[in-house]
N, CA and C of each residue as an Amber inpcrd file, in Angstrom:
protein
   582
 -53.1450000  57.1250000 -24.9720000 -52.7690000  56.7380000 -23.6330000
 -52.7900000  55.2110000 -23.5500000 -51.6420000  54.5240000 -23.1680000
 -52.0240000  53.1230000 -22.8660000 -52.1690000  52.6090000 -21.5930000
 -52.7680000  51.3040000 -21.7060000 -53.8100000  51.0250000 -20.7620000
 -52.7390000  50.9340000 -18.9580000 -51.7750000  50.6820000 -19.3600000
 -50.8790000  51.1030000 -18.0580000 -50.9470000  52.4680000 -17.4210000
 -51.0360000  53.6160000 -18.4010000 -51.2190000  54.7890000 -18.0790000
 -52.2290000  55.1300000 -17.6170000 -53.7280000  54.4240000 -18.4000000
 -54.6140000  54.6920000 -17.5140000 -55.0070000  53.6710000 -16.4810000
 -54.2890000  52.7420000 -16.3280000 -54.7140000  52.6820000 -14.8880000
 -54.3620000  52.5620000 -13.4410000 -52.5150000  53.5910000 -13.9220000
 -52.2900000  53.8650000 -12.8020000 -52.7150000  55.4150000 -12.7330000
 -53.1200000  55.9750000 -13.8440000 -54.0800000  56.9710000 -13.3400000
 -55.3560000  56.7620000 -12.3770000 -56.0360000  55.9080000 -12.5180000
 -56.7800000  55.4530000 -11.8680000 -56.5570000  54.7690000 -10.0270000
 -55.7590000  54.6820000 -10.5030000 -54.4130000  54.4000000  -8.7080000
 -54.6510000  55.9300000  -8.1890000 -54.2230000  56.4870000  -9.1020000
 -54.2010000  58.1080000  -8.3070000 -55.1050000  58.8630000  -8.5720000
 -56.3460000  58.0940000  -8.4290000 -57.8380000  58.7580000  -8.7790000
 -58.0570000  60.0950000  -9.5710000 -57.5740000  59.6950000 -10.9970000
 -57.2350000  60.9390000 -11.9010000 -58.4880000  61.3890000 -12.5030000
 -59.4650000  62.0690000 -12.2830000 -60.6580000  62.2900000 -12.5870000
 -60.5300000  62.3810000 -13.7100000 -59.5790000  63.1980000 -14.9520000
 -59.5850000  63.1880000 -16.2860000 -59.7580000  61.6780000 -16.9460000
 -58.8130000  61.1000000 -16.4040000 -58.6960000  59.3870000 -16.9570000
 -60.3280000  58.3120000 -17.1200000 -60.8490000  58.7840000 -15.1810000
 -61.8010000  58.4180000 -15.5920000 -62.8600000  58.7700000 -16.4680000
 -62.8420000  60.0670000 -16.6570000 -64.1450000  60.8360000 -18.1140000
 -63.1370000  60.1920000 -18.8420000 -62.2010000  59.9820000 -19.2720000
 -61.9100000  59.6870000 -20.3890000 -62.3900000  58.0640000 -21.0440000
 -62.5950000  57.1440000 -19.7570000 -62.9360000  56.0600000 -19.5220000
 -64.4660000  55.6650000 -19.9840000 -64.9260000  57.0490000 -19.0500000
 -66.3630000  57.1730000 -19.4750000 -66.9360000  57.7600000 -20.6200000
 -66.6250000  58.3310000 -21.0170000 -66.6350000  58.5700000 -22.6130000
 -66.1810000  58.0840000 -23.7650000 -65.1390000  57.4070000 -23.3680000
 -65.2610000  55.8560000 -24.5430000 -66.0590000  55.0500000 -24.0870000
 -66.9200000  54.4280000 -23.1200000 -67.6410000  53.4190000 -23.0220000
 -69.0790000  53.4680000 -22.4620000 -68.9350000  54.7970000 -22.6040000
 -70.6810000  54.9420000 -22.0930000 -71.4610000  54.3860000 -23.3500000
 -71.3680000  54.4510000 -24.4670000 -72.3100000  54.3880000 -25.8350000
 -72.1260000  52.6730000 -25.8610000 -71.2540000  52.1700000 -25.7610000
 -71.6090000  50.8260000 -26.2960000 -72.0120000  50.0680000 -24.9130000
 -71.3690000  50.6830000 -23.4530000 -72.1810000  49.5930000 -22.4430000
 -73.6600000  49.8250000 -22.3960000 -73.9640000  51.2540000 -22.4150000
 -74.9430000  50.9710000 -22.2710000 -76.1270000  50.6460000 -23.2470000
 -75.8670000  50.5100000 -24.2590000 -76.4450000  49.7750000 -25.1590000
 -76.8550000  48.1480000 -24.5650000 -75.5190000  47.9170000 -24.2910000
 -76.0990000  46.7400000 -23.5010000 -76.7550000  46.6690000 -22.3350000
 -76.1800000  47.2430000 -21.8040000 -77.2020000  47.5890000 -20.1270000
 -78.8190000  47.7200000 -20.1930000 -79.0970000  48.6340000 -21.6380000
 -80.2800000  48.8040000 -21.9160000 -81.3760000  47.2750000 -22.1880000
 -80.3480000  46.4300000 -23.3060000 -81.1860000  45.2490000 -23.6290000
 -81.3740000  44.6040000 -22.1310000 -80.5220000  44.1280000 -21.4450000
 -80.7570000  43.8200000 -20.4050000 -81.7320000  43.8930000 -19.1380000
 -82.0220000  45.2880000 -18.6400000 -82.5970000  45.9500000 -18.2990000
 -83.9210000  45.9100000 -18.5110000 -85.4550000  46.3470000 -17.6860000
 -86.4750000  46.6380000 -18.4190000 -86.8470000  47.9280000 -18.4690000
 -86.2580000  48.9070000 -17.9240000 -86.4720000  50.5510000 -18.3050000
 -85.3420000  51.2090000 -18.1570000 -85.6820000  52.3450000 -18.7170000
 -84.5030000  53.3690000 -18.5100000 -83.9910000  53.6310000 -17.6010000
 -84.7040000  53.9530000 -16.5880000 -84.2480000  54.0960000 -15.2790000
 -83.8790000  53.1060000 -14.2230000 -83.7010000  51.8850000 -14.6790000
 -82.9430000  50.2260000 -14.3850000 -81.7160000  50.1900000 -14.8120000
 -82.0230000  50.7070000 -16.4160000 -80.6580000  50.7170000 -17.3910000
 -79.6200000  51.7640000 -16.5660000 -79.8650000  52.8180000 -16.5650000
 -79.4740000  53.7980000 -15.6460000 -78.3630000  53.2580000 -14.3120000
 -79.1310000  52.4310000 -13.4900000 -78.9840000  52.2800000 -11.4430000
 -77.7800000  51.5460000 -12.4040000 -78.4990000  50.5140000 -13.1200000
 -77.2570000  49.1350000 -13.5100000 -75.7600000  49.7720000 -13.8650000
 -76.1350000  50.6440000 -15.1610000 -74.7950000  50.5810000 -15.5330000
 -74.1140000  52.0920000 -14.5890000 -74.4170000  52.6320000 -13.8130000
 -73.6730000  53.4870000 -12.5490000 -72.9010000  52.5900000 -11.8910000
 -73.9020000  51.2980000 -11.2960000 -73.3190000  50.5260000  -9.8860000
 -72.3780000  49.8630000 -10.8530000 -72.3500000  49.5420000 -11.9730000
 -71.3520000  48.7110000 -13.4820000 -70.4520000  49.0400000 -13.3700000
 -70.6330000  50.3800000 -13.7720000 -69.4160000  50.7280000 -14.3370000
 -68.1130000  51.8160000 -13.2220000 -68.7190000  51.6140000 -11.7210000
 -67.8510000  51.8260000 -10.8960000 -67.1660000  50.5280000 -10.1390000
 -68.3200000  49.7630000 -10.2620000 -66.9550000  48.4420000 -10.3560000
 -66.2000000  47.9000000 -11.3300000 -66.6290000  48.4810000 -12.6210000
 -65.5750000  48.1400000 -13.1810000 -64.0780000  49.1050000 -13.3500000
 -63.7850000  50.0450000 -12.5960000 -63.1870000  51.1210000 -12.5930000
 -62.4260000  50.3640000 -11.2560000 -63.1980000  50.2160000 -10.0360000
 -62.2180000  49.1410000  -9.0660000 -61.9000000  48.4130000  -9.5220000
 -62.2630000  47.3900000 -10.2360000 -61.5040000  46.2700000 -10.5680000
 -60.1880000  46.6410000 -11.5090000 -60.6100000  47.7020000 -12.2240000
 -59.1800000  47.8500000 -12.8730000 -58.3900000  48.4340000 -12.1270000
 -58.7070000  49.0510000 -10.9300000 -57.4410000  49.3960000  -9.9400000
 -56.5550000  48.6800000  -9.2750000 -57.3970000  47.1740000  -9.3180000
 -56.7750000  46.4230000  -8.6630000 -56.1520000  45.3830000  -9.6770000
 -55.8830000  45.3890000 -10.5410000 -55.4200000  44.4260000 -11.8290000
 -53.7620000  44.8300000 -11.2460000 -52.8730000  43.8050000 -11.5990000
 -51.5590000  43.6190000 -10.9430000 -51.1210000  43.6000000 -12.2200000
 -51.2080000  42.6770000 -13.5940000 -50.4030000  42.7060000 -14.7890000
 -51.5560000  43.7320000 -15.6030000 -51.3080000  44.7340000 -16.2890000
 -52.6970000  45.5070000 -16.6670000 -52.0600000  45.8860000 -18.0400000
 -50.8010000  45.1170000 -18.6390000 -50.4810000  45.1800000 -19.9820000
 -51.1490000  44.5140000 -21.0440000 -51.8670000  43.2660000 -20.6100000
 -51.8970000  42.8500000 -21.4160000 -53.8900000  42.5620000 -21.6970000
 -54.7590000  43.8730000 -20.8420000 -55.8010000  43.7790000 -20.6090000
 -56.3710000  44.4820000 -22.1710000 -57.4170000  43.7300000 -22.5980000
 -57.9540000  44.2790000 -23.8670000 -59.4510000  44.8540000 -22.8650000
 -59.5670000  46.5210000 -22.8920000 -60.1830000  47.2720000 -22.2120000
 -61.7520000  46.7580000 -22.6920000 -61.9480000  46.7060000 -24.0460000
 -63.0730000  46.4040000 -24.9970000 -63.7080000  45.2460000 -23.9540000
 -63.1360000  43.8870000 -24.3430000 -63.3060000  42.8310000 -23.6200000
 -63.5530000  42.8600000 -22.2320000 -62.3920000  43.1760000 -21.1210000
 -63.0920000  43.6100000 -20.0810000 -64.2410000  44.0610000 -19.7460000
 -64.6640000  45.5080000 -20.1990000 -65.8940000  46.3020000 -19.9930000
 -66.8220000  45.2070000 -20.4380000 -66.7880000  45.2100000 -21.6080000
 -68.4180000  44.0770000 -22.0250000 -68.6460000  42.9580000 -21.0110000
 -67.7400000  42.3570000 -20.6040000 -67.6100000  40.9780000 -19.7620000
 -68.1990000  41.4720000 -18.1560000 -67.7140000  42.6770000 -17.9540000
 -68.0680000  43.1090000 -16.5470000 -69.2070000  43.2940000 -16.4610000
 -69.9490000  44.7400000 -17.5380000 -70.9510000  45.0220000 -17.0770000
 -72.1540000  44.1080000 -17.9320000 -71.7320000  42.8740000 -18.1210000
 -73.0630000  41.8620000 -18.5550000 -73.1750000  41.3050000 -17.3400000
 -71.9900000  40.7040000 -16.4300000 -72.0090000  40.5910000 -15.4440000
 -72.7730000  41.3520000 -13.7510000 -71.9990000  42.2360000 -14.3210000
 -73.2840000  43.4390000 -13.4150000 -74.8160000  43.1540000 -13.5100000
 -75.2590000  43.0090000 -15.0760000 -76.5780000  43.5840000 -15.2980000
 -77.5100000  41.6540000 -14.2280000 -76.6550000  40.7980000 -14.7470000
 -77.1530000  39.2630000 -14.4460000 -77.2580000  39.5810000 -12.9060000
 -76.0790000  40.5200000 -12.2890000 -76.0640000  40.1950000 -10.6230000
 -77.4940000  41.0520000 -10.5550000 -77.4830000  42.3580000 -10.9320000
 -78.2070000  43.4010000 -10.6860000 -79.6340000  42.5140000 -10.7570000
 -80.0280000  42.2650000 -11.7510000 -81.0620000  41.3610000 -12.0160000
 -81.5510000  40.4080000 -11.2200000 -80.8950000  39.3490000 -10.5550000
 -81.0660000  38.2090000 -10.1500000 -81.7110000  39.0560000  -8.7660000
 -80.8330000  39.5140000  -8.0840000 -80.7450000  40.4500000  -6.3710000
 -82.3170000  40.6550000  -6.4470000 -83.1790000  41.4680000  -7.8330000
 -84.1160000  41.8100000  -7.8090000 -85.3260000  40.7110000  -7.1680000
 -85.2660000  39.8430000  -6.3600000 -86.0650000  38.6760000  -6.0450000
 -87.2520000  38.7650000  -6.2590000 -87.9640000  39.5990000  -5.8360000
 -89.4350000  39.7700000  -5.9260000 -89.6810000  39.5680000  -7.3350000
 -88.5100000  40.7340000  -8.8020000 -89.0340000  40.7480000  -9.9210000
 -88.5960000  39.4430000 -10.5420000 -87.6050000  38.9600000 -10.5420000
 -86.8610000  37.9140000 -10.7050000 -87.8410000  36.6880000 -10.6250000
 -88.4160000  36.0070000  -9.7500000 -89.4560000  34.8890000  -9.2240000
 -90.7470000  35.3920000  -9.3940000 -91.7750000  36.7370000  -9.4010000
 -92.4720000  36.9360000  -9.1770000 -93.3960000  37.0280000 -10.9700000
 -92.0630000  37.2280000 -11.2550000 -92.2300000  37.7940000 -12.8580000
 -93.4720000  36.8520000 -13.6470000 -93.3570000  35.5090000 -13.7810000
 -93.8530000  34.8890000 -14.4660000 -95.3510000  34.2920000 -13.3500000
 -95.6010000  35.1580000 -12.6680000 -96.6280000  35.1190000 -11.8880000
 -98.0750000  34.8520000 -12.9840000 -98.9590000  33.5600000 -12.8330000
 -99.8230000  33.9440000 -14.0430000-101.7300000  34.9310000 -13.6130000
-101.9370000  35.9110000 -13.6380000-103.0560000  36.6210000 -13.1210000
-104.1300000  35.7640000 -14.0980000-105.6270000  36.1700000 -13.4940000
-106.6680000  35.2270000 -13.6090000-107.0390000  36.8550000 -14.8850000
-107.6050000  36.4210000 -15.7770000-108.1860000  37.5860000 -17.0270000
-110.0520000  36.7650000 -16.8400000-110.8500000  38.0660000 -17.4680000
-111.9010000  37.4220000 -18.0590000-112.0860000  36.6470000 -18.8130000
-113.0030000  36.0080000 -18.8880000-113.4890000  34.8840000 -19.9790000
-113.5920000  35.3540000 -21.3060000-113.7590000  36.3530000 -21.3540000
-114.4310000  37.2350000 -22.4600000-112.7720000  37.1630000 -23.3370000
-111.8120000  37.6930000 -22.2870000-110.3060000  37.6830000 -22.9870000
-109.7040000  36.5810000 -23.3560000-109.9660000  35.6760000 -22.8830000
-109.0880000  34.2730000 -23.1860000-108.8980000  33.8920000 -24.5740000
-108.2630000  34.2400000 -25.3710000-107.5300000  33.6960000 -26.8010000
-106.3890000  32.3550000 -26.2290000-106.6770000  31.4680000 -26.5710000
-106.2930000  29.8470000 -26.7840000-105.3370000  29.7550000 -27.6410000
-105.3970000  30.6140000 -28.7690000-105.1100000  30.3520000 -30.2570000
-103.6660000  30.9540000 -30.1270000-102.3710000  30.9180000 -29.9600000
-101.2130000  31.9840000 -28.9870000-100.5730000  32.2040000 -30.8730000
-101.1060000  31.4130000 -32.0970000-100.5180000  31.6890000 -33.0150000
-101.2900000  32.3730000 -33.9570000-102.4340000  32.8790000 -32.9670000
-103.4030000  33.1680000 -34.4270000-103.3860000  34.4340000 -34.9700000
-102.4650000  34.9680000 -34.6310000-101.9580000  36.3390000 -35.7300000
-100.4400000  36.1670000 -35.7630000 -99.8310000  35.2260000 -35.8030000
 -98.6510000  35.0990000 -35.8140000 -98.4180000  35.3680000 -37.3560000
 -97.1040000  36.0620000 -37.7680000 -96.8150000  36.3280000 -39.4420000
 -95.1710000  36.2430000 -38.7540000 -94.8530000  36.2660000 -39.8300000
 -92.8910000  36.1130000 -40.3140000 -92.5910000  37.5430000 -40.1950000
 -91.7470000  37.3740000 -39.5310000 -91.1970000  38.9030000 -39.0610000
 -89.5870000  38.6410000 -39.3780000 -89.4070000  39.6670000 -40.4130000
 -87.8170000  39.7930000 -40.7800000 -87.2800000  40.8120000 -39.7220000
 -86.5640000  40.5320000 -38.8880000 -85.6790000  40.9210000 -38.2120000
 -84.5340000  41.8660000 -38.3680000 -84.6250000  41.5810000 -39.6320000
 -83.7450000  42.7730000 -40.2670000 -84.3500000  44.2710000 -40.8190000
 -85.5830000  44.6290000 -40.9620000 -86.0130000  45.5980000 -40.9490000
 -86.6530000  46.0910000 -40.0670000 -87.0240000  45.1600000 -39.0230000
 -87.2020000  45.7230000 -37.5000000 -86.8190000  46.7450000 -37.1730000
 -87.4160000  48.0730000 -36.3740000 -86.9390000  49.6060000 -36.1180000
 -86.1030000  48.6620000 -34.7370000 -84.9470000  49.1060000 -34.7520000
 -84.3490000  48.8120000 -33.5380000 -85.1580000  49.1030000 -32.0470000
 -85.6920000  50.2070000 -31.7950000 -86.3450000  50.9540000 -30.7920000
 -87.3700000  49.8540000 -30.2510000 -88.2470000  49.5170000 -31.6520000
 -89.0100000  48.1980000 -31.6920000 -88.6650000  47.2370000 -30.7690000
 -87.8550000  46.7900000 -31.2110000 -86.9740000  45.4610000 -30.8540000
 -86.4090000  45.5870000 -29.2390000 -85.9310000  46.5240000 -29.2970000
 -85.1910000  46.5900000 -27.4980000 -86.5580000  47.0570000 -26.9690000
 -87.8290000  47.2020000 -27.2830000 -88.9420000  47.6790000 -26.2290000
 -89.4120000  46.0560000 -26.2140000 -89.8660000  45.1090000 -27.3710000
 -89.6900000  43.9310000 -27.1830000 -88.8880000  42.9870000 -26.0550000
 -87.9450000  43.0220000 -26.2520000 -86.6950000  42.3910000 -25.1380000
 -86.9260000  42.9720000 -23.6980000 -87.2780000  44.4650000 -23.3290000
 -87.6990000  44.3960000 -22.2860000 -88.7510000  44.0360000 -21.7390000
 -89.6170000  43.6910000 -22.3050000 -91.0910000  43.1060000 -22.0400000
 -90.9460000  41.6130000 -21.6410000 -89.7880000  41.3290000 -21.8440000
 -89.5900000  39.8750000 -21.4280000 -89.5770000  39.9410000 -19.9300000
 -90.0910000  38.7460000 -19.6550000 -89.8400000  38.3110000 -17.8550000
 -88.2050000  38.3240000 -17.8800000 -87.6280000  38.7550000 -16.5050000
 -86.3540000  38.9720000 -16.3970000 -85.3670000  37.3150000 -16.3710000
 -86.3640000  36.5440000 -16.3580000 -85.0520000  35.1140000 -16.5180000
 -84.8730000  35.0050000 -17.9080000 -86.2760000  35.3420000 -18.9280000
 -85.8870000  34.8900000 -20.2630000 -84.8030000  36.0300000 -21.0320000
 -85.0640000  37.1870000 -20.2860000 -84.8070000  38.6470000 -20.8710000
 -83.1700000  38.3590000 -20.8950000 -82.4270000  37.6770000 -19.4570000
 -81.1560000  36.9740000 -19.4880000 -80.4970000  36.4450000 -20.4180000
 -81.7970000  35.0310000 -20.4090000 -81.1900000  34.5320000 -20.8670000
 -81.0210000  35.0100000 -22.5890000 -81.8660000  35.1170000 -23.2600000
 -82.3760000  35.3830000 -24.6000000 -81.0120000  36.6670000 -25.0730000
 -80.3010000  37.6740000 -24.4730000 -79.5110000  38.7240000 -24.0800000
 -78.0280000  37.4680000 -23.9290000 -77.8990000  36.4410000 -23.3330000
 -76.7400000  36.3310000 -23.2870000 -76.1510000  35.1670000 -24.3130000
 -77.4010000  34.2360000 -25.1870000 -77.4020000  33.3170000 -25.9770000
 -77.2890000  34.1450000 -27.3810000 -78.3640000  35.0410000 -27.8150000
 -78.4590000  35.5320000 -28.9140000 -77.7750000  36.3620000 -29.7330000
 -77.8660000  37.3700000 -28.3290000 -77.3800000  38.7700000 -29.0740000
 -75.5440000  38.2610000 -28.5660000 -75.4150000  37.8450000 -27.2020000
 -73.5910000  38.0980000 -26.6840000 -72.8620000  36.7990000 -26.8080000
 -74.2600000  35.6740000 -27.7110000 -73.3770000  34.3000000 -28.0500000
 -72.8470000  33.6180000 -27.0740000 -72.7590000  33.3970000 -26.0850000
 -72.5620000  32.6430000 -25.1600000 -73.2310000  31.3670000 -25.8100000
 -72.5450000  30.2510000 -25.3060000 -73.0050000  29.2160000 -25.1500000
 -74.2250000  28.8420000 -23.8710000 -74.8500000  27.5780000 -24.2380000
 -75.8230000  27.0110000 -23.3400000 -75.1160000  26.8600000 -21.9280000
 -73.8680000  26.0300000 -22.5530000 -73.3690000  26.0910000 -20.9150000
 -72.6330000  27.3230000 -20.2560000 -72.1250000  28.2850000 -21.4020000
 -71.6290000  29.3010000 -20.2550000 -72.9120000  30.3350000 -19.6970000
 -73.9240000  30.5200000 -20.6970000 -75.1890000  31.2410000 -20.1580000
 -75.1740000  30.2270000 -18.6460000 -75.8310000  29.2680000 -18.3200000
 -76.0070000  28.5580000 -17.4390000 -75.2380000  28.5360000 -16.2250000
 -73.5340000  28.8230000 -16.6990000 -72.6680000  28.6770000 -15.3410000
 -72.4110000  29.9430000 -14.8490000 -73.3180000  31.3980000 -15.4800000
 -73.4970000  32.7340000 -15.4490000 -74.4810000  32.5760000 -14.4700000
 -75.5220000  31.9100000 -15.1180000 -76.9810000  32.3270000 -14.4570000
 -77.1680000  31.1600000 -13.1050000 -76.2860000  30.5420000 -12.9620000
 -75.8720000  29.6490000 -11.6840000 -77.0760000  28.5960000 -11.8730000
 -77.5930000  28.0160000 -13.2610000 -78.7360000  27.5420000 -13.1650000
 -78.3710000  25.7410000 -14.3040000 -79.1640000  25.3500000 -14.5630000
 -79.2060000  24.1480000 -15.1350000 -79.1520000  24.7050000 -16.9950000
 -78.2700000  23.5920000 -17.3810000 -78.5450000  23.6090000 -19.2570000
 -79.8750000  23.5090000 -19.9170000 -80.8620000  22.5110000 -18.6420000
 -82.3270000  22.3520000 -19.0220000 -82.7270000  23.7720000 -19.0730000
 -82.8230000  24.5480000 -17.9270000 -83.6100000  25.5560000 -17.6180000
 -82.9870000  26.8930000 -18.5310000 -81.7070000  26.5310000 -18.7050000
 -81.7370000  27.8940000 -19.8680000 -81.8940000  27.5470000 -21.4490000
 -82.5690000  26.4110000 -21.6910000 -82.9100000  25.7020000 -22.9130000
 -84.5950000  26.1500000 -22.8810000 -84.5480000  25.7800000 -22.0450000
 -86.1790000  25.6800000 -21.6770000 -86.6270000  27.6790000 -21.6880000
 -85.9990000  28.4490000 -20.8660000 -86.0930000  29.2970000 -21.0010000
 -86.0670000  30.3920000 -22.3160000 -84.4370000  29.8460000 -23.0730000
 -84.5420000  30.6240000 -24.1880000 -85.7360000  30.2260000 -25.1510000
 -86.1730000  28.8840000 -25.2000000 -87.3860000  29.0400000 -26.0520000
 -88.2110000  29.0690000 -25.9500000 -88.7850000  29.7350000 -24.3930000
 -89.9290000  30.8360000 -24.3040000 -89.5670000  32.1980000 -24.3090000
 -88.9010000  32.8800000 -24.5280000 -87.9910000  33.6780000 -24.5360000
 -88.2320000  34.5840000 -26.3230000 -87.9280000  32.9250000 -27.2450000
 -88.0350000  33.0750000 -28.5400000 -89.2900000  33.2060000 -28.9580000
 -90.4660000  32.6060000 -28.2670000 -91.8630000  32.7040000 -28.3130000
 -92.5270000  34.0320000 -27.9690000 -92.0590000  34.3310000 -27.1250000
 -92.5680000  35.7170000 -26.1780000 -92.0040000  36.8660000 -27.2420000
 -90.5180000  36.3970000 -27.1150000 -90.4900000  37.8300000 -28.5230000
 -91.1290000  38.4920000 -29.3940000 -91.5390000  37.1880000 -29.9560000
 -91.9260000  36.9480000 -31.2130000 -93.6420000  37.6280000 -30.9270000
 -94.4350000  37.2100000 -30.0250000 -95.5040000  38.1800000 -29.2710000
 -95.1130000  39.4190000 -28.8890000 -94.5330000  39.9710000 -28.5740000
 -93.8600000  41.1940000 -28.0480000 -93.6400000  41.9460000 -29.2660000
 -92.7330000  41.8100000 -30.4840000 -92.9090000  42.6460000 -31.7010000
 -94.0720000  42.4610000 -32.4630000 -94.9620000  41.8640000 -32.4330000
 -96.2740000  41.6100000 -32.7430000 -97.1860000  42.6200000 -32.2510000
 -97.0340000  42.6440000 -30.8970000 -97.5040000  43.7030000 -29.8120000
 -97.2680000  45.2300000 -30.5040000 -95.7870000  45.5300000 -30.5610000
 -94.9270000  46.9560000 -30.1800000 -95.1910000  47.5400000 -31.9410000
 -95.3130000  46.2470000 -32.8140000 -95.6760000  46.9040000 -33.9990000
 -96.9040000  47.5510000 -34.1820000 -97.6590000  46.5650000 -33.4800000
 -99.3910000  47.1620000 -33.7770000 -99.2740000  48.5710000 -32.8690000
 -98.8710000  48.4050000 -32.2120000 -98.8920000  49.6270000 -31.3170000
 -98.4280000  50.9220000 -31.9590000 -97.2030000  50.6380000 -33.0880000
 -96.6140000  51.4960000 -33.5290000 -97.3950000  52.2620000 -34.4560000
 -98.1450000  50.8360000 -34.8980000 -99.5000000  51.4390000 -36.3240000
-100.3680000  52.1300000 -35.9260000-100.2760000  52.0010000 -34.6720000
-101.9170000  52.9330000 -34.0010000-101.6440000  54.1200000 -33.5150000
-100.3560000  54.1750000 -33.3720000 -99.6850000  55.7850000 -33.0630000
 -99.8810000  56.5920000 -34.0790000 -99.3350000  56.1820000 -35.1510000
 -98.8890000  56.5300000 -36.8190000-100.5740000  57.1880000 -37.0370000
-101.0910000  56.1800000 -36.8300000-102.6790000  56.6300000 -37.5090000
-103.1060000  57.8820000 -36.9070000-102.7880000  58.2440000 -35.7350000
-103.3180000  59.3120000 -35.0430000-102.1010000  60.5950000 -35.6080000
């Protein structure tokens, strides 16, 4: 079917067209929706409210020959996940809130079990439970520099924010990770053992 066909199917609210829509692109958006996101059920709200605007917007496309569907979808619903995200105010600002711990807990030392972690044998599962553990500005940004390549300045003219602050961000972002699979591994070892 080409993309004219489906989307003046979509003009005439062709329910087949859209499963058909949705079943080519459920597996790879929400893959992304997921990194984005910090639970399943975030990943979930996001890519619903996503991926029905992205279904309007293609209703309303006037030249729709020359739309690469791939491109679209990814572009939209990263877009989605940044709006979805930001709206969240409380989690958004509140996130990097710092709570008072005991004395007894205070480690100083933020590298002192730090080891080299190859990235490439990382369990994926690992890794995206990592990324959501991020506060939601770094989780952005770190999601739209790393993994979707954006540049400093287009992350920035996304996230409506300064080149400092998404500099500054991604490399706490890169720090926190890097604590976070540190975290999700040990965790993994202590499952295993039981």
């Amino acid at each position: 079917m080409t993309i004219s066909d489906l989307i003046s199917g979509l003009h005439k609210n062709d329910k087949s067209v859209k499963k058909q829509l949705f079943d080519t692109y459920y597996s790879p958006l929400f893959a992304i929706v997921i990194r984005y996101s910090k639970n399943q059920a975030q990943a979930t709200e996001i890519f619903n409210t996503g991926f029905n605007n992205c279904l309007q917007k293609l209703q309303r496309q006037k030249n729709n020959s020359q739309i690469d569907l791939d491109v679209f979808f990814e572009k939209e619903i990263i877009k989605e996940c940044i709006a979805f995200i930001k709206n969240i105010r409380s989690e958004y600002y509140v996130a990097s809130t710092v709570y008072a711990t005991n004395k007894e807990n205070k480690n100083y030392d933020l590298f002192e079990t730090a080891e080299i972690i190859d990235f490439q044998t990382i369990d994926s599962d690992i890794l995206i439970k990592a990324i959501q553990q991020l506060v939601p500005s770094q989780r952005l940004i770190f999601n739209l520099q790393i993994i979707d390549g954006c540049t400093q300045e287009e992350a920035a003219q996304l996230l409506e924010a300064s080149e400092q602050t998404v500099k500054s961000n991604l490399e706490k972002a890169r720090f926190n990770l890097q604590k976070n699979i540190e975290k999700c591994l040990k965790e993994a070892k202590y499952e295993q053992s039981f």
